[in-house]
N, C-alpha and C positions, 0 to 999 in steps of 0.2 A: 427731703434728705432722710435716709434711712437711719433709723436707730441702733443701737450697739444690737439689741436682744433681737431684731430682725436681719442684720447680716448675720448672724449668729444662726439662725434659724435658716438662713436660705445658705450659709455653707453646711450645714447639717444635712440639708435635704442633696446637697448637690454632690456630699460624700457618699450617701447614703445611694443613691441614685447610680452612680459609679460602682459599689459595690454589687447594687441589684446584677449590671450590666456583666461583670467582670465576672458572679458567678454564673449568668446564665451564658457566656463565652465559656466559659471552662464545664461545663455540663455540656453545651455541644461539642467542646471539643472529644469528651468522653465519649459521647455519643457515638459520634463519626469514628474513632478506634475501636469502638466494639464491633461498629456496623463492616469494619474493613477487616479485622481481625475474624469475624465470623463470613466474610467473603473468601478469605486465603484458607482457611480451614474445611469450605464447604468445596473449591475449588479442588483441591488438594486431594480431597476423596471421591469428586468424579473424575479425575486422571486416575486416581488407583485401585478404583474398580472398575474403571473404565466405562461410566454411563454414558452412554452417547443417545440419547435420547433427551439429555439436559446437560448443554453447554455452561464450562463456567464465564461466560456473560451472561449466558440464561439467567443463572443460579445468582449471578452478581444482583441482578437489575431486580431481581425478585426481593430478594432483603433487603435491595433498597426500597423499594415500595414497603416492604412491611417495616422497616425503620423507619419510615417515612410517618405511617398511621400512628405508628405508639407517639413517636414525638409530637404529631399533631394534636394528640388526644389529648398531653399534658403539657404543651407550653405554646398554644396556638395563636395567637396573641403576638410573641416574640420570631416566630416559623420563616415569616416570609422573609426577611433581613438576613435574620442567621444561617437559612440554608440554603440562599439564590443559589443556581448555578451561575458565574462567573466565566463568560466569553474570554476576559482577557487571561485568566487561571487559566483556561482550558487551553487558550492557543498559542501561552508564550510558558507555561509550565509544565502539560502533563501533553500536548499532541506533537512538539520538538523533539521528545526524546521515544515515542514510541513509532516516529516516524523514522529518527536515525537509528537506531536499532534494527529496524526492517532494512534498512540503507546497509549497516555492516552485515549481517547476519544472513545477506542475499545469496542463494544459490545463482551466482550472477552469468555461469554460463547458460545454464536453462532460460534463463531470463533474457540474454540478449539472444537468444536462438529465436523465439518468438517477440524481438521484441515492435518490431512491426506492427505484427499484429496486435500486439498488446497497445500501441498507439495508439490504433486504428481504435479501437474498444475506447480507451481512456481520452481520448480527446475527443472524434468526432463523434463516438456513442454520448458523452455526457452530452455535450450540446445538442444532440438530436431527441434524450432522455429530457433535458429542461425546456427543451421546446416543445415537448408534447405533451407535457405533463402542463406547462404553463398557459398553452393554448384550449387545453381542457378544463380546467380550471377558469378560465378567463371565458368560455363559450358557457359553463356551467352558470357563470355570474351573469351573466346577457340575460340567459331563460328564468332567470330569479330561484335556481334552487340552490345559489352559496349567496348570502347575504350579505348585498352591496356595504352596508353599515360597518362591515368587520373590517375593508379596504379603505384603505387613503386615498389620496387624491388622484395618484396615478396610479390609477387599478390592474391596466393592461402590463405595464413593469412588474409590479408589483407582484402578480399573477406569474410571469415570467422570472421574477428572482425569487417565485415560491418554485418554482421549478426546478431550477437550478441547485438549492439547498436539497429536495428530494433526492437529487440524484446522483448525491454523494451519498456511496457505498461504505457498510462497513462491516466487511464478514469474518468478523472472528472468531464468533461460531460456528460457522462454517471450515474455515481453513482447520480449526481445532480437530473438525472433525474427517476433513480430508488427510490431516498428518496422522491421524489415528489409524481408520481404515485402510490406508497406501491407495489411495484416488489417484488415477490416470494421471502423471507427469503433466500432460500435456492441459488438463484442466486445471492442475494445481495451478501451472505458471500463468494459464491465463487470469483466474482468478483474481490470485496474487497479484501480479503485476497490475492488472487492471485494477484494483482498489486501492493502491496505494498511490498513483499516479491522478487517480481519479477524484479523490479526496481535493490533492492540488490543485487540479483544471477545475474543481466546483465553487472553491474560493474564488480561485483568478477569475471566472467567470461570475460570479455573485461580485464582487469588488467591482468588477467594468461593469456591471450594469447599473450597480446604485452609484455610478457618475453622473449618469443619463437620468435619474428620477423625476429631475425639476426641469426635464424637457419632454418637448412632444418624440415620439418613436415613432421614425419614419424606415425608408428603406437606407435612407441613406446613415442613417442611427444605425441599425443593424449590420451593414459593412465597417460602421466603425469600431461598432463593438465585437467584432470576430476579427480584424488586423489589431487593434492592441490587445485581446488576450493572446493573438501567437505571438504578437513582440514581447507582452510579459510574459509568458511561458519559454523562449528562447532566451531571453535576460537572466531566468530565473535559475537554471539549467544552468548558465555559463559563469553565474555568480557561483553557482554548487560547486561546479567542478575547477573551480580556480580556487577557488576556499581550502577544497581537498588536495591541490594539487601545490600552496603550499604549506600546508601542514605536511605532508608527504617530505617536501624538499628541507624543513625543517628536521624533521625525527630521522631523517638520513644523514644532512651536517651533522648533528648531535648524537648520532654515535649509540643510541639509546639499546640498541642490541650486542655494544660491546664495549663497556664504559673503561672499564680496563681496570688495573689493579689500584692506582693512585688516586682513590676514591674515598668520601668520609664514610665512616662506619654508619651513621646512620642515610646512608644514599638508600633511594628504594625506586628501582627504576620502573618499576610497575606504576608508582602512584603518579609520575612525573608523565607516564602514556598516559595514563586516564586524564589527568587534569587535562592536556595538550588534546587529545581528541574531543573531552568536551568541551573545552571552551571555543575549538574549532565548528563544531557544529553548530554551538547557539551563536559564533559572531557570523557563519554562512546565514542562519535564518531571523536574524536579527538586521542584519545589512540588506536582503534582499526586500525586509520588511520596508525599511526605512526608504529603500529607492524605488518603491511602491510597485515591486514585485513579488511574489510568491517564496514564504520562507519555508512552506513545508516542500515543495516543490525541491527548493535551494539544496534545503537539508537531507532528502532524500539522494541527492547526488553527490554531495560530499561524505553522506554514508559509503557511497558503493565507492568513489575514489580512495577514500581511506581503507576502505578491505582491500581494494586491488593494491595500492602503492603503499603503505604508513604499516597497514601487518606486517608487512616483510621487513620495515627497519627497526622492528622493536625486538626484545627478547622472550625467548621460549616462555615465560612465566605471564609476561605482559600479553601472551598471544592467548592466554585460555584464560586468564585472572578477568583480563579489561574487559573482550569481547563476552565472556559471558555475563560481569559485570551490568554492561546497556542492557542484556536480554533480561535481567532481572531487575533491573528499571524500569523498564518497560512493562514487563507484564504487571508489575504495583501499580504503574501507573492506569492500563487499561481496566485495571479491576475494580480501582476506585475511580474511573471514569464510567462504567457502566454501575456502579452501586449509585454512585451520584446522580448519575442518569434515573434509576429508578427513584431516588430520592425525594427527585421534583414530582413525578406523579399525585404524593401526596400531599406537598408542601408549597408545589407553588399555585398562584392565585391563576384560574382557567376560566377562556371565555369557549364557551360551545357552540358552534357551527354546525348544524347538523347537517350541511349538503355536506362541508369540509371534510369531514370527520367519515361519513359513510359515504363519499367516492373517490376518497382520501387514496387510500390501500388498491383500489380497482387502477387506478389512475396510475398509480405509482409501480404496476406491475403492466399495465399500457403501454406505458413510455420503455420499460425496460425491454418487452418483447419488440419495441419498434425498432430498440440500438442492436441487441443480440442478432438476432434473426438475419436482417438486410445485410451487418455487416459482418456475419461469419458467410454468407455467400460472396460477400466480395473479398473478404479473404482469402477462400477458398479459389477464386480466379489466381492466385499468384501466388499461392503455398504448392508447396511438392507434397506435403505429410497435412493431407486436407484433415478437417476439424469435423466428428461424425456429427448426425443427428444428436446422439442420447447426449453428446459432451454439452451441445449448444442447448439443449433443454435444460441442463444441470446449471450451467454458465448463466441461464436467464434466470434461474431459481437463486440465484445466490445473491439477489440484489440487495442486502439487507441493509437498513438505514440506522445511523447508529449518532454517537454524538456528536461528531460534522455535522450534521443537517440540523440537530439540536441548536447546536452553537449559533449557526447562524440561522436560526429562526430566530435568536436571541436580537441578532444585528439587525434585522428588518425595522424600515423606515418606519415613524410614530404615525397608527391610523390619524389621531389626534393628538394635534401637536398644542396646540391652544388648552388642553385640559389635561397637558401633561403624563400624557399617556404610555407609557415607556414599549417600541416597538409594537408588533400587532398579533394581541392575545390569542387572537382566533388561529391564527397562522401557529403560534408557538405550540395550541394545545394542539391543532390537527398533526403537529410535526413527531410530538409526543408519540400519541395515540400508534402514528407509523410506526414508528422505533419500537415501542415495545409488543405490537403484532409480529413486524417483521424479522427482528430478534427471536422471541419465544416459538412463534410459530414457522418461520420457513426453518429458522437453525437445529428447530426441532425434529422438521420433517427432512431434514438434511437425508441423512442414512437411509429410512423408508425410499426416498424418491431415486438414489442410489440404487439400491437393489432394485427398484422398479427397471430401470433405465438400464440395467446390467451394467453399472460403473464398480460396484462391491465384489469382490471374490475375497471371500472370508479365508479361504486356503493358499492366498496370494502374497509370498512375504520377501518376492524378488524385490521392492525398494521402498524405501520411506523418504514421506518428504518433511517429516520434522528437522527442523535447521539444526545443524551442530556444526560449529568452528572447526572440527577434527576434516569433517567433510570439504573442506574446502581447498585440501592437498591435491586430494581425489580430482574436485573438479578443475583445478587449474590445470595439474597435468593432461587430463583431456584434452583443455584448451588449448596447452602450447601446441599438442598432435594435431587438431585441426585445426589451429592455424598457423602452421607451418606454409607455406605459399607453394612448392613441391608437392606435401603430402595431399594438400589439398584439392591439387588438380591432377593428382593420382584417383582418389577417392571421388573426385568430383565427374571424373570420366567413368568411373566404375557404375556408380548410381546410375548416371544418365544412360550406361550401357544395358543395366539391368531390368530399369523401368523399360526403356523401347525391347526389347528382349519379351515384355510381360506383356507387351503393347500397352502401356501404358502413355508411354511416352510425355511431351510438354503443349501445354496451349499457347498460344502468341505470348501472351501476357504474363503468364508463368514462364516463361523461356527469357524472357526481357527483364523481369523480375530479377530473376535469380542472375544477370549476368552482372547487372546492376549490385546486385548484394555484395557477390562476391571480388566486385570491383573494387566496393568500398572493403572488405575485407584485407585484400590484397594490399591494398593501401595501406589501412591502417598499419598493416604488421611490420613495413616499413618505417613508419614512423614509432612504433611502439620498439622493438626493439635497436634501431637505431640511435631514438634519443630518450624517450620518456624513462623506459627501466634504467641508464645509464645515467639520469640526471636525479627522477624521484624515487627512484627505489623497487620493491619488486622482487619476483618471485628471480631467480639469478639463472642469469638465461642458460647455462650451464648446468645449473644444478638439476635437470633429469634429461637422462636422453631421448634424441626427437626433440627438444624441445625449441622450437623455432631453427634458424639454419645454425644455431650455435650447437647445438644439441648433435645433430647429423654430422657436422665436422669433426668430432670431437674424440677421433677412434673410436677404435670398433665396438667397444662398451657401450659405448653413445647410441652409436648406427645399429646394434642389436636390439638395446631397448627400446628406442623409437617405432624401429620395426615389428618386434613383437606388439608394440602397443598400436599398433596400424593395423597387423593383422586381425589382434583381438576386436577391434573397431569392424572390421571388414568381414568378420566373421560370424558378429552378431549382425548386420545389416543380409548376410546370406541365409540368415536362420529366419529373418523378417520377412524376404521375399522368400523365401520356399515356402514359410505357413500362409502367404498369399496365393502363390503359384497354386498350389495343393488346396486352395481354397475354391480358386476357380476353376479347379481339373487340367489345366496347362501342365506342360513339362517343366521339371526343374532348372533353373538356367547353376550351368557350374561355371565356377570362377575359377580361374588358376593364379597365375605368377600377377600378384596385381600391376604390376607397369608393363608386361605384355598385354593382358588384357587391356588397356588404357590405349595403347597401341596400336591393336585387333580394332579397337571402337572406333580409335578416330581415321583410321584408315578406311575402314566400312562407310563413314560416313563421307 
C-alpha cells in the first residue's frame, strides 16, 4: 500500500508530466501557424509577381520540409506523435471541402462537352496506370532489385494497391499554372476533369482491392474487383446527385432568394446558404462513406448539382458571398495540405528501398504514358475536335502525385503485423520521395515544356481559365443555346456540312458516337426543362432568350437574342474552319441563312 508522501509524489509527477505535454501541444500548435502563415504569404507573392516557375504547392511543400528540419532539430524526441500526418484529417477534413469547391466552382459546360473523354482518362486510364505500375513493381521484386522484406504477405496485391495509390493525380501546380498562362481550353478541361474524378476512382479502386488481401488473386478476383468498383463508382455518383438534388428542392421551398419583408432583423440569408450547402456536402460524403462507396466521388457531384440547381434559389449576395466562401476553404485547405505534406519529409520515421525509390519516378511516368497515349487515340476515333500531339504530351506531363497517394500509402496493409508495425514504411517513403519530385520538378517544368510544345502564346489573352462565379452566367447562357433541341440540329447540320465541304467528313465510329451523344442530349433537355428546373430550381427558363424552347417562344425579344446568340456561335465556328481551310490551301466554304443551309445539306445528302 502506498504511503501519503508517494501518492503525493506520483500525482506531482503525473501533473507535471501533463504540463510537459500541454506545453509541447501548444509549441506545435505555434509551430504549424507560423509554418501556414509563412505559406499564405509566400503564396500570395507568387501570384503577384506572377513566378511561374515555383508554384505555391511548390513553395508550400518546401517550408514544409524546412519547418519540418528546425522542429526536428529541437524537439526530436516528441516529432513523430505530434506531427504524423493523419489519413482520417486528411479525408474527412481538409479533401471534402477542396473536392466540393471544385464541384461548385466547375466551368461545368466545358466539362461536360468533354466529358466522355474525360471518363475514358479517369476511370480506364487510372486502372490501366495501377496496373502497370503494380505489375512493374511486382516484376522488379521477382528479380530481387526492390526488397522482398519491405512487402507483407501478399506481395502481388500489395504491389498492385501500391499502384493504384501512384496513380492518383494531383496537379495543382500545374492547373495554377495553366489558369495563368491561358493553356488551350481543351487541355485545361482535360486536365481538370481528369484529376479530380481520378483522385475518386484511385480510392474506390485502392478500397476493393484491400478486400481481396487475405485471398489468393486470381482471374476470377480480378473480374470481381473491376464489377464492384463500377457498381461503387455508379452508387457513388447517384448518392452525389440525389444529395444535391435535395438540397436544391429544399433552398427552392425555402424561399432563400426572396424571404420577404416579415422577417427578424437579425435574419441573414447568406449564412443560412452556407450552413445548408455545407452540411449538404459532408452528409453526400459522409453517407456514401458509410455504404462503402466513394465520398469524394459523392461530393464532387453534389458540388456541380448545387451550382447547377441551389445557385439559382438563393440571393444575389449568397451567389458571390458563399461560392467564393468554399474557394477560400479550399485553397487553406490545399496549402496546409501540401505544407503538411512537406512536413513529413522531415519528421516522419522512413524506411529506404533503394530499388523503390530509384524506379519509383521511372515507373510512375511508365504507367502514365501507357493510360495518356493509347487512350487519346481511341478517343480520337469518336471525337469531331481530335486531341493534338503537343496537348497529349502536355496531358501525360501533368501526372503529378500529390497527397491522395500519400494518404493512402498511409492505409497500406501492416508488412508486420506480429511486430506491430503500422502500414509498410518502404511504400510510404517511396510514395513521399514521388510527390515531392513530381510536384517541384514536373510543376516546375510546367511552362518550359509549354513553350516547348507550342501550348504558351504569351500575347494570347482571348480566355482564361481561372474559375470565377461571375463566369458562370456566361456559360449557362451558352448552354441553354446549345441545348436547345431546334438550335441544335440547326448547328448540328451546319458542322456536319462544313467538315464534308473540307472533306473532312465522319468515321463509322465517330458518326455513331456523336448520334448517340446527341441522343442523350436530346433527351435530357426534355427532361431537364420539363421537370428538374420546374421542380429544383434553376437558371428560369425564360430568363434569356433562346434559351431552351421557352426562350424562342417568347416574342420577338426572345427569338432575336437567341438568334444573335446562334449566329455569334456560328460565326466563330466559320472563323475556325476558314483558318483550317486556309491552312490546307482549300477554298473557303461560306455559309448563308443557317436553316437554309441545314436544308441545302440535308437534301445533298
Amino acid at each position: 500500500m502506498m504511503s501519503s508522501s508517494d501518492e503525493n509524489s506520483a500525482t506531482a509527477d503525473r501533473v507535471e508530466k501533463k504540463s510537459i505535454d500541454e506545453a509541447i501541444a501548444s509549441f506545435a500548435m505555434l509551430a504549424a501557424t507560423f509554418m501556414f502563415s509563412a505559406c499564405i504569404i509566400v503564396s500570395f507573392l507568387i501570384q503577384r509577381f506572377n513566378w511561374t516557375y515555383l508554384q505555391p504547392s511548390g513553395a508550400s511543400l518546401c517550408i514544409g520540409m524546412i519547418s519540418g528540419a528546425i522542429i526536428n532539430s529541437t524537439m526530436h524526441d516528441k516529432v513523430d506523435r505530434l506531427f504524423m500526418f493523419s489519413p482520417n484529417a486528411f479525408f474527412y477534413g481538409f479533401l471534402p471541402i477542396i473536392i466540393y469547391s471544385a464541384g461548385l466552382n466547375l466551368q461545368r459546360k466545358n466539362f461536360f462537352q468533354d466529358f466522355w473523354t474525360i471518363s475514358l482518362f479517369a476511370f480506364v486510364g487510372t486502372v490501366i496506370s495501377a496496373f502497370v505500375f503494380g505489375l512493374g513493381t511486382w516484376f522488379l521484386t521477382l528479380i530481387g532489385i526492390i526488397s522482398k522484406k519491405h512487402l507483407g504477405s501478399n506481395r502481388f496485391l500489395e504491389c498492385l494497391m501500391y499502384g493504384t495509390l501512384i496513380s492518383a493525380t494531383d496537379p495543382v501546380a500545374t492547373l495554377s499554372v495553366f489558369a495563368d498562362v491561358k493553356a488551350p481550353p481543351l487541355l485545361y478541361n482535360l486536365v481538370f476533369g481528369e484529376s479530380v474524378l481520378n483522385d475518386a476512382v484511385a480510392v474506390v479502386l485502392f478500397r476493393t482491392l484491400e478486400k481481396f488481401y487475405s485471398v489468393d488473386f486470381t482471374i476470377k478476383t480480378f473480374f470481381t474487383v473491376i464489377f464492384q468498383f463500377i457498381g461503387v463508382s455508379i452508387g457513388s455518383m447517384t448518392i452525389g446527385i440525389l444529395c444535391a438534388l435535395v438540397c436544391a428542392f429544399t433552398t427552392k421551398r425555402l424561399g432563400l432568394n426572396d424571404p420577404g419583408v416579415h422577417v427578424a432583423a437579425s435574419y441573414n440569408g447568406t449564412a443560412y446558404t452556407f450552413a445548408l450547402l455545407l452540411l449538404d456536402g459532408y452528409f453526400s460524403y459522409v453517407i456514401a462513406e458509410n455504404v462503402g462507396c466513394s465520398g469524394i466521388m459523392s461530393i464532387f457531384f453534389t458540388g456541380i448539382g448545387n451550382a447547377h440547381y441551389s445557385y439559382h434559389n438563393v440571393g444575389a449576395e449568397a451567389k458571390v458571398a458563399v461560392f467564393k466562401s468554399f474557394e477560400a476553404i479550399a485553397f487553406l485547405s490545399e496549402t496546409f495540405v501540401f505544407a503538411y505534406l512537406g512536413l513529413q519529409v522531415a519528421t516522419a520515421p522512413h524506411v529506404f528501398d533503394v530499388g523503390m525509390i530509384l524506379f519509383g519516378f521511372p515507373l510512375a511516368l511508365a504507367s502514365r504514358f501507357a493510360n495518356i497515349f493509347p487512350l487519346s487515340k481511341v478517343a480520337n476515333e469518336v471525337r469531331t475536335e481530335k486531341i493534338p500531339e503537343n496537348i497529349q504530351k502536355m496531358h501525360a506531363a501533368c501526372g503529378l502525385r500529390g497527397a491522395v497517394a500519400y494518404a493512402l500509402a498511409l492505409a497500406m496493409p501492416s508488412t508486420n503485423p506480429s511486430a506491430n508495425v503500422r502500414g509498410s514504411p518502404a511504400i510510404e517513403t517511396a510514395t513521399l520521395v514521388i510527390c515531392v519530385i513530381s510536384t517541384l520538378g514536373l510543376g516546375g517544368a510546367c511552362l518550359p515544356l509549354m513553350q516547348k510544345w507550342k501550348l504558351h502564346d504569351p500575347d494570347d489573352v482571348s480566355h482564361s481559365n481561372a474559375f470565377d462565379r461571375g463566369d458562370y452566367d456566361d456559360d449557362d447562357n451558352d448552354g441553354e443555346i446549345a441545348n436547345d433541341p431546334v438550335m441544335r440540329a440547326e448547328m448540328r447540320a451546319i458542322q456536319d456540312a462544313e467538315r464534308a465541304a473540307m472533306g473532312g467528313g465522319f468515321n463509322h465510329w465517330s458518326r455513331n458516337f456523336t448520334k448517340v451523344k446527341y441522343f442523350f442530349f436530346d433527351t435530357w433537355d426534355k427532361v431537364e426543362y420539363g421537370f428538374m428546373r420546374p421542380t429544383f430550381g434553376g437558371r428560369p427558363i425564360g430568363g434569356s432568350g433562346g434559351a431552351g424552347g421557352g426562350g424562342v417562344g417568347s416574342g420577338g425579344g426572345g427569338v432575336g437574342v437567341g438568334r444573335a446568340a446562334f449566329s455569334r456561335l456560328q460565326n466563330e465556328d466559320e472563323d475556325e474552319d476558314a483558318n483550317a481551310t486556309n491552312n490546307t490551301g482549300s477554298d473557303n466554304v461560306e455559309l448563308g441563312n443557317p436553316v437554309a443551309f441545314a436544308a441545302n445539306a440535308a437534301a445533298n445528302k
